[in-house]
N, C-alpha and C positions, 0 to 999 in steps of 0.2 A: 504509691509504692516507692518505697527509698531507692536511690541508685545504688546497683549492686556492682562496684569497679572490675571485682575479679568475672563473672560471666561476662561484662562488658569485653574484660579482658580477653577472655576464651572465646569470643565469637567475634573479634576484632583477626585472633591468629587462626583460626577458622576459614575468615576469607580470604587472607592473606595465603595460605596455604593452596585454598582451592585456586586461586588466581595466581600462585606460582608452579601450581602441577605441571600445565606442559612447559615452561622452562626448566624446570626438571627432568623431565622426560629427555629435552634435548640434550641437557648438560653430561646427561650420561649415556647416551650416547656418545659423546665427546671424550670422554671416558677411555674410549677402547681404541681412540688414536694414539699413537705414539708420539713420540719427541718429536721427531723425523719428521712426521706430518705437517706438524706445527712447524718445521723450519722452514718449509716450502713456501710460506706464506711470506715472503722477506718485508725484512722491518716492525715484522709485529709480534715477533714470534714470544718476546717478554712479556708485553701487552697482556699477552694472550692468556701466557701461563699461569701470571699473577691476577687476572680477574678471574680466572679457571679457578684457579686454588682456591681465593675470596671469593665464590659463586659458592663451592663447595662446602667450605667452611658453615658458610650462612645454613646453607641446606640441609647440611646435617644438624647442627643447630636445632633447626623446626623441629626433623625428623623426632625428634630424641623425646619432645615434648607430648606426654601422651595429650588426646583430642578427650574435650568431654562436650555433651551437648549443652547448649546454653538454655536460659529458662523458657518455658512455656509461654506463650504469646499468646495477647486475647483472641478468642475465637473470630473468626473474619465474618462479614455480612453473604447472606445467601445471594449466588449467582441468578442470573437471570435464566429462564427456559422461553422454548417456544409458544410455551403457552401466554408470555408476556409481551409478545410482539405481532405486529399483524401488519397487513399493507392494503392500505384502500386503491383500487385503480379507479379513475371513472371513466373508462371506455373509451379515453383517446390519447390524451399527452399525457395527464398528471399522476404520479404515485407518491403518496404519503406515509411515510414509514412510523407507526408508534412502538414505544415501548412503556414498558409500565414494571417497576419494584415498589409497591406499598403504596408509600405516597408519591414517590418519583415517579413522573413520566417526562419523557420524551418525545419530539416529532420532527422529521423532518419528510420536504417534500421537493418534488423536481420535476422539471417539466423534461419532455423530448421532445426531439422535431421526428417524431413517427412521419411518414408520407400519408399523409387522407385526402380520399377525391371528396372536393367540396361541389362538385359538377361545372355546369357552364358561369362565368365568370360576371359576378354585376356591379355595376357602376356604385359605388360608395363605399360597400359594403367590406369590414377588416378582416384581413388575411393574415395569418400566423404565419412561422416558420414552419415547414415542412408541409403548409398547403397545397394542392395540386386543383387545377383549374382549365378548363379545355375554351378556349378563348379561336374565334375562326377555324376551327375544326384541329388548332395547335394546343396541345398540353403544356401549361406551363408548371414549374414548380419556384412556390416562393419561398425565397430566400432569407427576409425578416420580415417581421411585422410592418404591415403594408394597406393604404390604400387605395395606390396607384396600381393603374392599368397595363398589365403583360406587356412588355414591347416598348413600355415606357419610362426608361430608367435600367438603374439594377436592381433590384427589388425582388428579379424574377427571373428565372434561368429557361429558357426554352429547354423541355426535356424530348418533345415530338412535335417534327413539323407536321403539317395535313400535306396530304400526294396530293398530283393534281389528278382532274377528273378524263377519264378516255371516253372519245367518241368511239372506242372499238368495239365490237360486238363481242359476249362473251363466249367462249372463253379467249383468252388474250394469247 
């Protein structure tokens, strides 16, 4: 398609327009002060009046120039819906997000540190962030990926210590 300079032209003073509305709006405002007004401001009050006037000037300018819409634009590509998107969880940390337009897809995926009781605490065996593990009757919760033992390092936050045991009969 050849370039068309005058629509170019029309929707060049189009946005210029829309992006000078609210100084517009303010300018006239301004408008309905008096001389007086502007003198209070001392030292500026020329300033003021001769970028007032050349504000106005410009603006009426625009104003005078009737708008036409510019040419039609190709059709744009269909938006995505719900039907294009899904989320896998697999029942602990991880959720994978897809998306799909045609042949475009998408995924991304993230892990959380959710809190899971993995139960009593064994020697080797790797601990995630946000595992929980009851080690001497104390819950610990860990911190990063780990295969050091609660109580040993930081790795591991004690989140409950174990009471001790009473020789008292119940009830207490």
């Amino acid at each position: 398609m050849p370039f068309d300079a005058p629509a170019f032209a029309d929707v060049i003073e189009t946005v210029i327009k829309t992006a000078l509305a609210p100084l517009v709006a303010r300018i006239k405002t301004l408008e309905t002060h008096t001389t007086a007004d502007l003198v209070r401001v001392e030292g500026y009050t020329s300033f003021l009046q001769r970028d007032l006037s050349a504000a106005m000037e410009r603006i009426a300018s625009l104003e005078a120039v009737p708008t036409q819409p510019g040419p039609q634009g190709p059709p744009g590509l269909d938006g995505l819906g719900f039907d294009a998107y899904t989320v896998d969880y697999d029942g602990e940390r991880t959720f994978t997000h897809r998306w799909q337009a045609g042949e475009k897809a998408a995924e991304m995926t993230f892990r959380t540190p959710i809190a899971i009781y993995r139960g009593v605490y064994l020697d080797g065996k790797v601990y995630e962030r946000g595992d929980l593990v009851t080690l001497r009757g104390s819950v610990y919760h860990c911190d990063t990926d780990t295969t050091t033992r609660p109580g040993d390092g930081k790795d591991w936050t004690l989140a409950v210590k174990s009471g001790k045991d009473s020789k008292a009969p119940w009830p207490r």
